[in-house]
N, C-alpha and C positions, 0 to 999 in steps of 0.2 A: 569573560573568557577571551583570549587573545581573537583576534579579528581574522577570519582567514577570506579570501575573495575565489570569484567564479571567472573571471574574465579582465587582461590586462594586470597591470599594478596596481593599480586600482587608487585611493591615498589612506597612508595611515595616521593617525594623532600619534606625535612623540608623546614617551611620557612626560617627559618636564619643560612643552611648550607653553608660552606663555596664553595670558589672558585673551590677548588681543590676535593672535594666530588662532588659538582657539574659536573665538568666536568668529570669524574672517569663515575657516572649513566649515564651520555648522551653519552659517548662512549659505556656504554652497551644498554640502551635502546634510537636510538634515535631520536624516533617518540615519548617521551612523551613530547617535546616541538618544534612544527613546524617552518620549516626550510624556509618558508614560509607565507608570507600576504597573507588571502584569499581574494576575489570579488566574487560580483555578478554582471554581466553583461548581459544583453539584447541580447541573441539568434541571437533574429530575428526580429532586431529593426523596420523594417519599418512593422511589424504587432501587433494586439494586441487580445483578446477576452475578451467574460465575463463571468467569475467566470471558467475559467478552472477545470476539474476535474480530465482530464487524456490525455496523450499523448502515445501512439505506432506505431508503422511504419509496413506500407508493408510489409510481411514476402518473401522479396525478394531482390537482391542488387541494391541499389540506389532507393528504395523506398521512398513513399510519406509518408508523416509526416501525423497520424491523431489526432485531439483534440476533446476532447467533451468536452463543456459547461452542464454548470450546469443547464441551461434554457430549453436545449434539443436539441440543437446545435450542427452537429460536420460537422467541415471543415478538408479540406486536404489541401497540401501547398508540394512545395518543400523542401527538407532539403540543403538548400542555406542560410547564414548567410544574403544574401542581397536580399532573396527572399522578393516580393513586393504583392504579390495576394493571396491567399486564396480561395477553391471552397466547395461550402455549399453540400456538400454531403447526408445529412438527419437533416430533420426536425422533431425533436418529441416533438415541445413545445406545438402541441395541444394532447398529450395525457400522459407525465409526468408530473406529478401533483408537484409544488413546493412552494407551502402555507408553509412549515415549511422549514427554514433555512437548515435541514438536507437533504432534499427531492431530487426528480427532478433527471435528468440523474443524474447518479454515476458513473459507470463503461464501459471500452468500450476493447476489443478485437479484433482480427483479426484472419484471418482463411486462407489460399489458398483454390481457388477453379478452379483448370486448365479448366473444361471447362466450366464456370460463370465467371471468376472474382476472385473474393473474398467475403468473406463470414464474415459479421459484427456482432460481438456482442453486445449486451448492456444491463446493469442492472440499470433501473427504476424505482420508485415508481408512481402507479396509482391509480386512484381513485376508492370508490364505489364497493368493499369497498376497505380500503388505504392498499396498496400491493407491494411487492417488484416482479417487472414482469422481468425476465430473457428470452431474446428473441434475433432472428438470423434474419437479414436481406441479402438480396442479393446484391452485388455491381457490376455493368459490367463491363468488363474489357475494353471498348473503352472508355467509358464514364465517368466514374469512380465516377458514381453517383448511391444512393443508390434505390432500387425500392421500396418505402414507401410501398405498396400493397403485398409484397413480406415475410411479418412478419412471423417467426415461433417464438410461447411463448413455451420455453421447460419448464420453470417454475413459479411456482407462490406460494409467500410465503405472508399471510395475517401480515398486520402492528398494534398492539396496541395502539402502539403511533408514535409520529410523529419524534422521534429521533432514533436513534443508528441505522442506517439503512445497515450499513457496503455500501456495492456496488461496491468493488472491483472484477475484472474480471480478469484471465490471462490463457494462456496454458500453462502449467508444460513439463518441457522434456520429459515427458510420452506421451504427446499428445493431453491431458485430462484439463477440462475446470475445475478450481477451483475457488470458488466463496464466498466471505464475506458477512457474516451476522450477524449485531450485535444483542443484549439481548430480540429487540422490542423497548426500548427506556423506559421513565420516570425516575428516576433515582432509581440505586440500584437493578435495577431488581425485583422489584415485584411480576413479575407472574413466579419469578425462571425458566426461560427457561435456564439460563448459564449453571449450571446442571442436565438439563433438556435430553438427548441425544436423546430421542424418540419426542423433536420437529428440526425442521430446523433452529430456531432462534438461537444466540450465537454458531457460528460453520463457520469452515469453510470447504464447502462441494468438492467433485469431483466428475465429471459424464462426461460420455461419449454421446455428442453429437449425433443426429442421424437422419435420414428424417425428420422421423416422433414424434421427440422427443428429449429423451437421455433412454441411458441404465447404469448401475451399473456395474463400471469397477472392474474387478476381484480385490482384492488383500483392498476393500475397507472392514475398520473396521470392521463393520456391516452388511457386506452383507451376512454374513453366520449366523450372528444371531439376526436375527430381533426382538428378545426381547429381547434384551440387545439396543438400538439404531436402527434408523433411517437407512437404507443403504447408504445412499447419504454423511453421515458425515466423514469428513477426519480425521479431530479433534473437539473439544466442549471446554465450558467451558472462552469463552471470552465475553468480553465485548462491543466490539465496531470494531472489526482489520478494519480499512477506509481502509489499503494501505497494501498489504504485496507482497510480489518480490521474484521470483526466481537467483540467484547466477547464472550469467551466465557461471562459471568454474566448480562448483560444484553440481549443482543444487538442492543446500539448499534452504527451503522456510525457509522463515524471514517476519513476521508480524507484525506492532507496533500496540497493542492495547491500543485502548484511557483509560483512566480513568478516574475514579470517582472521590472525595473529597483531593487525598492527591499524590497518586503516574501515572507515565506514565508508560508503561512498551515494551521492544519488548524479542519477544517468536522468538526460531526455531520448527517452526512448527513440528510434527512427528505422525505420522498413529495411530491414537484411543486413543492419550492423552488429558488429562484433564485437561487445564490450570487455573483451579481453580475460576472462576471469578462465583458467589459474594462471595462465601467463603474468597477469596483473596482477592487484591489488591496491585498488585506486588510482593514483596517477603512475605508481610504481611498481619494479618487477618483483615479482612474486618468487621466491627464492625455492627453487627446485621445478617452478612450475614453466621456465623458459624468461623469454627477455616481449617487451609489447614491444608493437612495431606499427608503422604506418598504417597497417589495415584494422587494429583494434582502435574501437571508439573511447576516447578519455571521460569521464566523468566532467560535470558539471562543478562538481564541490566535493572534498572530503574529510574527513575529520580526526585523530588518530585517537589512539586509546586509552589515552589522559582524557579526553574527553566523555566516553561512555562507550560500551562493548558491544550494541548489537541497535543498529538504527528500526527505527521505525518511521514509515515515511506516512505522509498527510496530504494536503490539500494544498493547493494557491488558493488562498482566500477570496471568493467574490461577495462577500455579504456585506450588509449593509450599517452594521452597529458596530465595527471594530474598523472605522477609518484609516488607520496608522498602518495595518496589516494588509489591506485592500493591494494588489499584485503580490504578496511575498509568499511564499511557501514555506508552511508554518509544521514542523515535524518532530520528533522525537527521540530520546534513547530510550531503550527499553531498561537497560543497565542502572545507567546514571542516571537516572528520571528526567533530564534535563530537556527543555522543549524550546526550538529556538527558529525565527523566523529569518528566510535566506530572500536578500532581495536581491532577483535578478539585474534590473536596473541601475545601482550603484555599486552592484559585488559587493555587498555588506551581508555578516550573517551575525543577528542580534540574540542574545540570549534573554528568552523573555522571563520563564521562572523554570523553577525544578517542582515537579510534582511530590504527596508522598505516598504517593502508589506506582509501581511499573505501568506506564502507558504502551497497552498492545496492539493499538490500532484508531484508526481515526473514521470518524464518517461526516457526511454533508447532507443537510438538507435539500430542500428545490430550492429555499431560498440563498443558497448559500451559506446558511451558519454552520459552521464548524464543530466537530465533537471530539471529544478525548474520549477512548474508552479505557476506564484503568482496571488492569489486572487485577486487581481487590474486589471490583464489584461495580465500582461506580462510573455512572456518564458525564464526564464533564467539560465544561466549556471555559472561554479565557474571559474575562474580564479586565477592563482597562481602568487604572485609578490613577487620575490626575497627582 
């Protein structure tokens, strides 16, 4: 795929340089041509699900593997490449609503709770009216099943339509539950919420958990000036972020937000910035939706629509068995199946292979290892062939 960069000019290979130039730039840069065949491989072949949304593990070592379906599903499993079973942990397929393709469980979290268990997150849309329901279940710790009667809704955000739902969940090395939500849905943004900072929609929020709720963690944007923005907002201004991840070394947040008509884009997130969306459209202005300007934050990387139609974002790699990967940020289309690692370091973004299933989402271990989850069913991981 043509080479596009995050930072500077960066260098590129002519096509019809010779041998010796050739080999000169790959002893200085030489990850802009991998040293390596990528794979995708089956995890955990003898299991499968449907429509994966999200994988995280027990916040503990040697923890359980959790998945949520997109139907409302989440089982746990050992993390055994030869594990054989799977246990149904919580059912909420009678109360997330998934009539629209974007819908339905989204997001899924975890929490210690020494003397419970653990404590389950999960971000939902429900019905009546259609809403994005942010809510904490309780899991026992012998049992390791969820107490459905056990629900706390710390939030609730009303849906316009039936797309851009965002619904990604994660805790931040802060502690603090950060939370994705895309425009409302229909396209282009309509009812201009991306710009909007005094709603919840197009943002992605932080809060602090709590009994009987959550509270407004000091140091947030807006909490000191609630007429300027929402207190709850981390940052605004996006369009869609499905998927964004904390750097396990650095604890950068990295968001890929989907696009509209022409480009993909991923942002590093940062406290009360504006990443421009509908104004924008990656690095460019968004045609009807105004002109970007000095105050909207530019994307890191983007990619247009020869490339694939609807990004899915992943991980910076910090594991131990894939060297070559080790700092890059390794992501997805959903579209184009296509799966490619973006290294900050030399503004290279490499294509490693194309899946043949849509990948809808990624997850990480404690250890660092990396997951594909593919829309067909299956978990799987990359593989490196000399």
């Amino acid at each position: 795929m043509p080479t596009r960069h995050l930072l500077g000019k960066g260098t590129r290979l002519k096509r019809h340089a010779n041998l010796l130039l050739l080999t000169i730039i790959l002893s200085v840069f030489p990850s802009i041509l991998p040293a390596s065949e990528w794979l995708l491989v089956k995890a955990f072949p003898n299991l499968s699900f449907s429509r994966p949304v999200s994988l995280v593990q027990i916040p503990a070592p040697g923890g359980l593997l959790f998945v949520a379906e997109q139907g409302g599903k989440i089982f746990s499993f050992e993390n055994q490449r030869d594990v054989a079973s799977k246990t149904l942990v919580l059912d909420l397929s009678g109360r997330a609503l998934t009539a629209g393709n974007e819908q339905g469980l989204l997001g899924l979290a975890l929490e210690s709770d020494t003397e419970s268990g653990y404590l389950l997150y999960v971000n939902y849309t429900a019905a009546n009216p259609t809403r994005t329901v942010v809510s904490r279940f309780k899991v026992d710790a012998q049992t390791g099943i969820a107490d459905e009667n056990s629900e706390k809704i710390l939030l609730e955000v009303e849906q316009p339509f039936s797309n851009h739902n965002g619904g990604m969940l994660a805790f931040g090395p802060d502690g603090f539950l950060y939370i994705g939500l895309g425009d409302g849905g229909s396209g282009g943004d309509p009812l201009q919420h991306g710009q909007n900072p005094h709603t919840l929609l197009g943002s992605i929020l932080r809060i602090d958990p709590t009994e009987n709720g959550y509270q407004i963690p000091e140091g947030n944007p807006f909490s000191q000036t609630p007429n300027l923005g929402r207190a709850e907002i981390w940052a605004y201004g996006l369009r869609n972020p499905w998927r964004f991840s904390f750097d396990k070394l650095t604890g950068t947040l990295w968001a890929a937000d989907v696009g509209q008509n022409n480009f993909e884009e991923i942002d590093i997130i940062l406290p009360g910035k504006n990443y421009g969306w509908n104004t924008c459209e990656g690095f460019h202005n968004y045609p009807g939706g105004g002109m970007c300007t000095a105050n909207t934050e530019a994307p890191v990387f983007e990619y247009d629509h020869s490339q694939g139609r609807a990004i899915t974002g992943g991980y910076v790699y910090r594991g131990e068995s894939l060297t070559e990967l080790v700092g890059h940020y390794v992501y997805a289309d959903f579209v184009s199946r296509r799966v490619w690692a973006l290294n900050p370091a030399d503004a290279t973004n490499q294509l490693l292979t194309t899946a043949d299933q849509p990948i809808a989402s990624f997850g990480e271990d404690r250890s660092g290892n990396l997951y594909l989850l593919g829309f067909s069913g299956d978990i799987l991981s990359l593989q490196a062939t000399p």
